[in-house]
C-alpha positions as CSV (number, residue, x, y, z in Angstrom):
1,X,-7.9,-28.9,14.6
2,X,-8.5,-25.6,13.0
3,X,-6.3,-22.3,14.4
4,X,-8.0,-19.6,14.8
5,X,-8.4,-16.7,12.2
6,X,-5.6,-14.6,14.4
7,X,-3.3,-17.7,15.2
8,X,-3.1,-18.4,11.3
9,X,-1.9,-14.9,10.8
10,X,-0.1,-14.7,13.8
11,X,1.6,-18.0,12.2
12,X,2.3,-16.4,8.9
13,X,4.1,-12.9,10.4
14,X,6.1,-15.2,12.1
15,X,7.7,-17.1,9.5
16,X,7.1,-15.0,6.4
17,X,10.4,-12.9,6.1
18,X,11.2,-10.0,4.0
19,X,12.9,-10.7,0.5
20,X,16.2,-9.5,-0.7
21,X,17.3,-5.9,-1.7
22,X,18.0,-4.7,-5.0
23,X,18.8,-1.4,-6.6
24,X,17.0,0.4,-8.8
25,X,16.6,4.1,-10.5
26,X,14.2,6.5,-8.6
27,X,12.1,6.5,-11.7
28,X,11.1,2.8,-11.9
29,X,10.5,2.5,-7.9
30,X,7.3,3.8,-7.7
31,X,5.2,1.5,-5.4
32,X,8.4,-0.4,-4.3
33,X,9.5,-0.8,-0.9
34,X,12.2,1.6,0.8
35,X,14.9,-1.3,2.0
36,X,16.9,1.9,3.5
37,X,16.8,5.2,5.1
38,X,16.5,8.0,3.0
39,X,19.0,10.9,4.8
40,X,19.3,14.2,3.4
41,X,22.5,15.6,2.4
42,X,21.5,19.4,2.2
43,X,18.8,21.8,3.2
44,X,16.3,21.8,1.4
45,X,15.6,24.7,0.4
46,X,19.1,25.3,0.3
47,X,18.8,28.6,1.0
48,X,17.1,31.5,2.1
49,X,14.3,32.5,-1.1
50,X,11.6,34.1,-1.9
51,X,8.2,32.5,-1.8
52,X,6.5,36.0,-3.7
53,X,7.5,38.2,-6.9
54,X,8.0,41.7,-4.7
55,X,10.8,43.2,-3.2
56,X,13.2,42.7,-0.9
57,X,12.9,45.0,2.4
58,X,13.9,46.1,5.3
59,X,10.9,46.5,8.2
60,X,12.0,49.6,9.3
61,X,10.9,51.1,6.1
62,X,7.7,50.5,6.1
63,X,5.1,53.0,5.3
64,X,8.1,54.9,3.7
65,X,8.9,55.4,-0.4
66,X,12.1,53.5,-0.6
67,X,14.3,53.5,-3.9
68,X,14.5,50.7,-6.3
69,X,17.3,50.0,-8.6
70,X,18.1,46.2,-8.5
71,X,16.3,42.8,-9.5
72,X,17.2,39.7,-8.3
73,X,15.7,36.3,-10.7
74,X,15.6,32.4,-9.3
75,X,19.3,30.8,-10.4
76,X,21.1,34.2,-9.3
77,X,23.8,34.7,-7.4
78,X,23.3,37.8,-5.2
79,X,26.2,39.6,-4.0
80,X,24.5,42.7,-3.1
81,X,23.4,43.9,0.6
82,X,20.0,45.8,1.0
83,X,20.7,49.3,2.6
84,X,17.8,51.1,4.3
85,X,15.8,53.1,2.1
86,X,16.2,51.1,-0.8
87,X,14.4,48.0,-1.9
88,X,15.4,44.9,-4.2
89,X,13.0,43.8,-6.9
90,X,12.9,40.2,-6.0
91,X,11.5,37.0,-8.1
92,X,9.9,34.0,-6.9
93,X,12.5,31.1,-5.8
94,X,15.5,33.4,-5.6
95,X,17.8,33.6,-3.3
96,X,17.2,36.5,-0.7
97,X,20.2,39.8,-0.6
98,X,22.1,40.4,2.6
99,X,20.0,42.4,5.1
100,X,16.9,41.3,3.8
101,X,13.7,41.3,6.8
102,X,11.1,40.8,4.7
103,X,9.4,40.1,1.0
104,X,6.8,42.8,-0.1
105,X,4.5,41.0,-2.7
106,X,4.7,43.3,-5.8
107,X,0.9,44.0,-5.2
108,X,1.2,45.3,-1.8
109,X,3.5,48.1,-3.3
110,X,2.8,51.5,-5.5
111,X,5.8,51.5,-7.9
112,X,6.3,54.2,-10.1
113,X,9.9,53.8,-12.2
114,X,12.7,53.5,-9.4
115,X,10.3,54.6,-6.2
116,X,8.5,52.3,-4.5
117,X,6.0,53.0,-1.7
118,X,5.6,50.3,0.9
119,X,3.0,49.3,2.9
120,X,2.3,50.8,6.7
121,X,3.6,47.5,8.5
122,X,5.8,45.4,7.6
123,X,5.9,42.1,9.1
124,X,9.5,40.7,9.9
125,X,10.2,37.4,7.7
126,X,7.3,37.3,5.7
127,X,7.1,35.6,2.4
128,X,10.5,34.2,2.9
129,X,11.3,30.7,3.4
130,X,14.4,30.0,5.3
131,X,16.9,27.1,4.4
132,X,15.8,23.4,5.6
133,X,12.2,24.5,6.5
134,X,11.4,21.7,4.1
135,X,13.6,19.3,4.9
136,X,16.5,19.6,7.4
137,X,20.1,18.0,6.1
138,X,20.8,14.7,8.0
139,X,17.4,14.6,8.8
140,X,15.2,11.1,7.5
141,X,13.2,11.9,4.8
142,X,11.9,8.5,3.7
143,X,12.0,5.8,6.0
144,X,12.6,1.9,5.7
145,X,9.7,-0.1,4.6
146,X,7.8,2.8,3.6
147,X,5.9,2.3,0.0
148,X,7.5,4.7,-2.5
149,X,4.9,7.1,-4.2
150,X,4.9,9.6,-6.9
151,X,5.5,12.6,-4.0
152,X,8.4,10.3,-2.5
153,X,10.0,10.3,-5.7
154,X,9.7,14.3,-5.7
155,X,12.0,14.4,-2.7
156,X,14.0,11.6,-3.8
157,X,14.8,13.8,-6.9
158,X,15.0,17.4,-4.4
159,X,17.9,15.4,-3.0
160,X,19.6,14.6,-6.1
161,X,18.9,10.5,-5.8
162,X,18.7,8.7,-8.8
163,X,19.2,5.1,-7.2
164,X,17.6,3.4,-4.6
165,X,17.5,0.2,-2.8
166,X,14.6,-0.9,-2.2
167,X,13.1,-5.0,-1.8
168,X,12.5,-7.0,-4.7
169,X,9.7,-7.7,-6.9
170,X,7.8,-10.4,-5.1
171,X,7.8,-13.5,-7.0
172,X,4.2,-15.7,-6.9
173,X,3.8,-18.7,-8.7
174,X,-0.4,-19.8,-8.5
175,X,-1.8,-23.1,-10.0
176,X,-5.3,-24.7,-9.5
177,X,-6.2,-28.5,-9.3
178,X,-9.3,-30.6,-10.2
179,X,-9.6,-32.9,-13.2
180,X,-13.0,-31.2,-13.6
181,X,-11.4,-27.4,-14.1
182,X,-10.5,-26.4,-17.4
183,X,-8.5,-22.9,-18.8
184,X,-11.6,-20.6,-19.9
185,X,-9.9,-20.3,-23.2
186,X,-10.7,-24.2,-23.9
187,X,-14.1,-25.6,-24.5
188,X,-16.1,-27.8,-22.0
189,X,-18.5,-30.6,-22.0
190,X,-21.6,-29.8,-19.7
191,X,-19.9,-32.0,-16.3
192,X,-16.7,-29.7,-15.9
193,X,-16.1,-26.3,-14.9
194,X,-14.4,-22.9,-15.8
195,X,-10.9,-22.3,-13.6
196,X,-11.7,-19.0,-12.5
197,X,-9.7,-18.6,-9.1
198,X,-6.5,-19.1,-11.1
199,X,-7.0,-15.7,-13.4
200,X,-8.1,-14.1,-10.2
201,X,-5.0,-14.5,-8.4
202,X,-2.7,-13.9,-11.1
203,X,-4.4,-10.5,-11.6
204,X,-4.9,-9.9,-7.8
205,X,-1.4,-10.5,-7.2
206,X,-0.4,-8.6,-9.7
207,X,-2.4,-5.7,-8.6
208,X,-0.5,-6.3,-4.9
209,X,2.5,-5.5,-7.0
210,X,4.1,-8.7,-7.5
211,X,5.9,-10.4,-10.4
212,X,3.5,-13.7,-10.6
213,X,3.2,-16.8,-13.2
214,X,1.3,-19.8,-13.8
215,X,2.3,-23.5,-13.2
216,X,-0.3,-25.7,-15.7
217,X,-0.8,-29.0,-13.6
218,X,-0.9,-32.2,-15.3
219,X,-3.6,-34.9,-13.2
220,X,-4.9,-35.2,-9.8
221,X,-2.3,-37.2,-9.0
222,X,1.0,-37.0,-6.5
223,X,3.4,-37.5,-9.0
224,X,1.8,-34.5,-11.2
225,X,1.3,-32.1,-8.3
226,X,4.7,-32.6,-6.9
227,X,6.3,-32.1,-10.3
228,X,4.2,-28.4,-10.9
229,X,5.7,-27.9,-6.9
230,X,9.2,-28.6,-8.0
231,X,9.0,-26.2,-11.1
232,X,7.5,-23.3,-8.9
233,X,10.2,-23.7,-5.9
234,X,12.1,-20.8,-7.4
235,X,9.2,-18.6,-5.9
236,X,8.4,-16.2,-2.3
237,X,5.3,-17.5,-2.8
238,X,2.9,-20.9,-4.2
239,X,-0.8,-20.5,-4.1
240,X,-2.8,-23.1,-4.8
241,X,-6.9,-23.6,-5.0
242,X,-8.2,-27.1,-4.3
243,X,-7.4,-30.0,-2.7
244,X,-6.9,-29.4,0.9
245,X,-10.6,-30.6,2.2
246,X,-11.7,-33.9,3.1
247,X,-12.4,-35.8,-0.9
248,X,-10.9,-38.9,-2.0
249,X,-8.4,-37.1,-4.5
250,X,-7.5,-33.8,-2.5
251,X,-4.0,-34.9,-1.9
252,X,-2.5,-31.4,-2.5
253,X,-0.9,-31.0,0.9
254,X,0.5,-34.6,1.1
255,X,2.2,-34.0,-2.4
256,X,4.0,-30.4,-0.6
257,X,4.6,-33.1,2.6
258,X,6.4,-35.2,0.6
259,X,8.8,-32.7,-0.6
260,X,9.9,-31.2,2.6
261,X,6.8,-28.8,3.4
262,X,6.9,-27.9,7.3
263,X,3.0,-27.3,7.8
264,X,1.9,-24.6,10.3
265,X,-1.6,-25.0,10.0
266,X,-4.1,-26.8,7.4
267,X,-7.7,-25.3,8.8
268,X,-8.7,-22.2,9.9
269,X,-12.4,-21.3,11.9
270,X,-13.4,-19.5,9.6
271,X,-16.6,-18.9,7.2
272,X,-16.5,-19.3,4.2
273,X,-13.2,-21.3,3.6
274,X,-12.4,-23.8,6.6
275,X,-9.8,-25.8,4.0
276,X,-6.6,-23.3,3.9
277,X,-3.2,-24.2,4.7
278,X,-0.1,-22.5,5.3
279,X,3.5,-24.0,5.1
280,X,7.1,-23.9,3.8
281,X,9.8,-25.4,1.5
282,X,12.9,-24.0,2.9
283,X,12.0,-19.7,1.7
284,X,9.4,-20.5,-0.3
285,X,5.7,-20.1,1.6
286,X,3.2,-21.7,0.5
287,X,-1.0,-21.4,0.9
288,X,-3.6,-23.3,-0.3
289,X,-6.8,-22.1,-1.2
290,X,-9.9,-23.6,-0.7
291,X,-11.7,-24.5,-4.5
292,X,-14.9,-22.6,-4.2
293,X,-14.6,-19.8,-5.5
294,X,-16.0,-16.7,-3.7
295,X,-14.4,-18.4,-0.1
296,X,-10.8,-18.8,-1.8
297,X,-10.9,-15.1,-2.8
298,X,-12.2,-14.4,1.1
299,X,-8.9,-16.1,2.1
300,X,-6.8,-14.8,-0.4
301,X,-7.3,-11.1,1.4
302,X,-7.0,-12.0,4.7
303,X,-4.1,-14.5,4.3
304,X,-2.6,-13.9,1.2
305,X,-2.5,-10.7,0.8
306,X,-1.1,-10.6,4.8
307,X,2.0,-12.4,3.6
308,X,2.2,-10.4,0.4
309,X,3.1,-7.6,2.4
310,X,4.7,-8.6,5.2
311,X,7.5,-10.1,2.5
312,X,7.6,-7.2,0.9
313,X,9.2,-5.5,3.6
314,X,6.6,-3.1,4.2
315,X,5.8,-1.3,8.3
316,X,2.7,-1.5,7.7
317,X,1.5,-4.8,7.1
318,X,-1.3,-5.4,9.2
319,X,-4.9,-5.1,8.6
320,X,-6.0,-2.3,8.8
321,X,-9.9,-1.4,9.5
322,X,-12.5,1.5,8.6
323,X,-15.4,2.3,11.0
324,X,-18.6,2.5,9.4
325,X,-22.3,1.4,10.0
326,X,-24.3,-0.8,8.4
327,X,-27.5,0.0,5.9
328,X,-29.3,-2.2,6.8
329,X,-30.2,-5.2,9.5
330,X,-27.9,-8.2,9.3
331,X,-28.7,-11.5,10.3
332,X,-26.4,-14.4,11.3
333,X,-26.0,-18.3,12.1
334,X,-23.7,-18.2,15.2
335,X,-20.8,-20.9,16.0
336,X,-18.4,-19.1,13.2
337,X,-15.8,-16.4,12.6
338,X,-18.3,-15.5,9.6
339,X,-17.0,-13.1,6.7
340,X,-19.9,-11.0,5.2
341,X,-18.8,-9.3,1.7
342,X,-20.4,-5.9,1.0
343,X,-20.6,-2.7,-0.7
344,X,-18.9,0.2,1.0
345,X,-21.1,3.4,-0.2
346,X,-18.1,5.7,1.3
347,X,-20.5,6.4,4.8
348,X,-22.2,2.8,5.2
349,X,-21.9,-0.9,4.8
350,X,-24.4,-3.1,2.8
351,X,-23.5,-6.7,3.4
352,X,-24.3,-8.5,0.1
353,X,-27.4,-10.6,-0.3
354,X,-26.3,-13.5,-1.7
355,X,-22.7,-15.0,-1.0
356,X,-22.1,-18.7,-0.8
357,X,-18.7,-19.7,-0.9
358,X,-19.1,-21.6,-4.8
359,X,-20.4,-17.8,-6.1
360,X,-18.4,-16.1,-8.4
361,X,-20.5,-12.4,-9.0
362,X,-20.3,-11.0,-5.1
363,X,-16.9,-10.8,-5.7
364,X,-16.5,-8.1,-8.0
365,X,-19.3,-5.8,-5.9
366,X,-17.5,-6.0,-2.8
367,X,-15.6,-3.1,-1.5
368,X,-14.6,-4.4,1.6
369,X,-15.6,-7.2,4.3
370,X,-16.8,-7.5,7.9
371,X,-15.6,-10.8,10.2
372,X,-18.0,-11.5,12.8
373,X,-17.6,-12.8,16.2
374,X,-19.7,-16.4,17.2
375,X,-21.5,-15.9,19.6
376,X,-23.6,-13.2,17.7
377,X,-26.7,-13.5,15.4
378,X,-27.9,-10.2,14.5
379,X,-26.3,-6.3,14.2
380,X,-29.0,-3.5,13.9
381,X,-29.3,-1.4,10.6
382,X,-27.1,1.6,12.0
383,X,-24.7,0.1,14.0
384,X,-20.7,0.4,13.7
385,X,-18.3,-2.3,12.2
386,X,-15.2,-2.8,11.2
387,X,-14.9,-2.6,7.6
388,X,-11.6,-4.5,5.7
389,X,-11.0,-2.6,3.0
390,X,-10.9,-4.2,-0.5
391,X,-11.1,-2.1,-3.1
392,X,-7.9,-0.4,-1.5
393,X,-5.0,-1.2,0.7
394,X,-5.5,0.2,4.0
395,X,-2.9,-1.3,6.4
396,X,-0.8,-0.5,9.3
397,X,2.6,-0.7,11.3
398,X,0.7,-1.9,14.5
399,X,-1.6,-5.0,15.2
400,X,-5.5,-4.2,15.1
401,X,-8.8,-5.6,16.2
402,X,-10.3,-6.2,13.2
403,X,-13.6,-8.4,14.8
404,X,-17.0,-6.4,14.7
405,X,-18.5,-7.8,17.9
């Protein structure tokens, strides 16, 4: 019986678990997952600086021609204290004198040699930015299962980092089957067809950030397919595109069986792509793909890509939805959990006219998808849905609706 589209994720969160830890320098850990607390061992700023070139002041000054004899330059020491009636020539970045109220920006002042005239008020603190308003010391700065980005790696280096531990490079191993698929780099007689789906989900995967290879099988036979299985064991995860419907020769999921697979679920309601299976070999998870084309990629982003990050170790690994509206009148067959491909404009949805699940062209003009309720035939030009994002990840820490009904 098939599971429903939540049940089969529900099924993979369950029993897909993070991988292991590994340490690596800051500078090759960009889009890696934080395995760790980052805790900061100092202010930051450190201390109390100038955020203008001006001078150093004290408020009761103001509106007063004060005395100027000092300068004070980011990296100095200062061992000075301001006195009333003088001021300090201060640089951006440096570290403020004793007695110090406030920083006059040098264009706010008439200076002429050593005199300086201030301005009528002088507001206490300003341009002056006080030790740990960035970031307090002991304080959590990056947090556990939180994607490293270019501006992480900026307060990684503020805090003196240079290694981190973060989760390893998730390892996917794909392969296709079908005597009738060839590599696209061979030549075919007119009754076979291209392998597309496994290029596509080495590059997909490899786009999700993972470290991914390809398993050539021999025949559709047992013996074949359990051999590729056994040489891709080593893997988090084994996708595979073909052989889980209903024909003669798709044995793919009794040739996992026989080696040990524990199988959570081998059909999902769903439209386009009814065929997918999820199971395990001791770590190693493993989903197969339905053959057609345009309804395996439809199931690689929902499933795949749902296991993808939840074994990364990433919070966020849920779908995640944008609300738009669609261009135009969309009409339906009801009875299915129906995914509708379609080109996301950045304010509205345009499902895509033509999308069976054998297509290979929809693919690569769909920004996102919508998955329909059953019970519903039509959605007026206008109206809001649910948009899965494609083209980006957009994902989150907490479970969402992600059904336009």
């Amino acid at each position: 019986m098939a599971v429903s589209i939540t049940k089969a994720l529900d099924s993979i969160y369950t029993n897909c678990s993070p991988v292991s830890i590994e340490i690596i320098p800051i500078e090759a850990s960009l889009g890696r997952i934080m395995a760790e607390d980052c805790v900061a061992t100092f202010d930051l700023p450190r201390f109390d600086n100038s955020a203008m070139d001006g001078y150093a002041v004290k408020c009761l000054d103001e509106n007063r021609t004060v005395t100027c004899q000092e300068v004070i330059y980011a990296g100095d020491n200062p061992t000075m204290t301001l006195q009333k009636e003088t001021a300090i020539k201060i640089m951006t970045g440096a570290p403020l004198p004793k007695g110090c109220e406030a920083i006059i920006p040098v264009e706010n002042v008439t200076a002429e040699n050593t005199e300086v005239t201030l301005p009528q008020t002088i507001d206490k603190n300003a341009h002056i930015r006080r030790a740990g308003e960035d970031i307090k010391s002991r304080t959590v700065y990056l947090q556990k299962g939180e994607r490293v980005t270019a501006y992480g790696i900026a307060m990684l280096a503020s805090q003196g980092v240079t290694h981190l531990n973060v989760y390893r490079q998730l390892k996917v191993v794909i392969f296709g089957t079908g005597d009738e698929l060839r590599p696209h780099y061979e030549k075919i007689e007119p009754h076979q067809l291209y392998n597309s789906n496994t290029p596509m989900f080495l590059a997909r995967s490899k786009e999700l950030g993972c470290s991914v290879r390809y398993i050539q099988t021999g025949a559709d036979t047992i013996e074949a397919l359990q051999s590729s299985i056994e040489m891709a064991l080593d893997a988090d995860i084994i996708v595979t595109s073909g052989g889980v419907s209903m024909g003669d020769k798709d044995f793919t999921k009794e040739a996992f069986e026989n080696l040990g697979m524990k199988l959570y679920f081998d059909k999902v309601d769903i439209k386009p792509g009814k065929p997918t299976a999820f199971g395990k070999i001791g770590h190693t998870a493993i989903i197969n793909l339905p053959g057609n084309p345009l309804a395996a990629m439809v199931n690689y982003e929902i499933f795949i890509r749902a296991a993808i990050h939840k074994m990364s170790g990433a919070n966020d690994f849920y779908h995640a939805t944008l609300e738009t509206t669609l261009r135009e009148d969309l009409k339906l067959k009801k009875g299915k959990y129906t995914v509708r491909l379609g080109e996301f404009d950045g304010k509205t949805f345009m499902p895509l006219k033509q999308q069976l699940p054998g297509m290979v062209s929809p693919m690569q003009k769909a920004d996102g998808m919508i998955i329909t309720l059953p019970d519903v035939d039509f959605f007026p030009k206008g109206m809001k849905v649910k948009m899965i994002p494609i083209g980006w990840e957009l994902n989150s820490s907490k479970r969402e609706d992600f059904f336009t009904s």
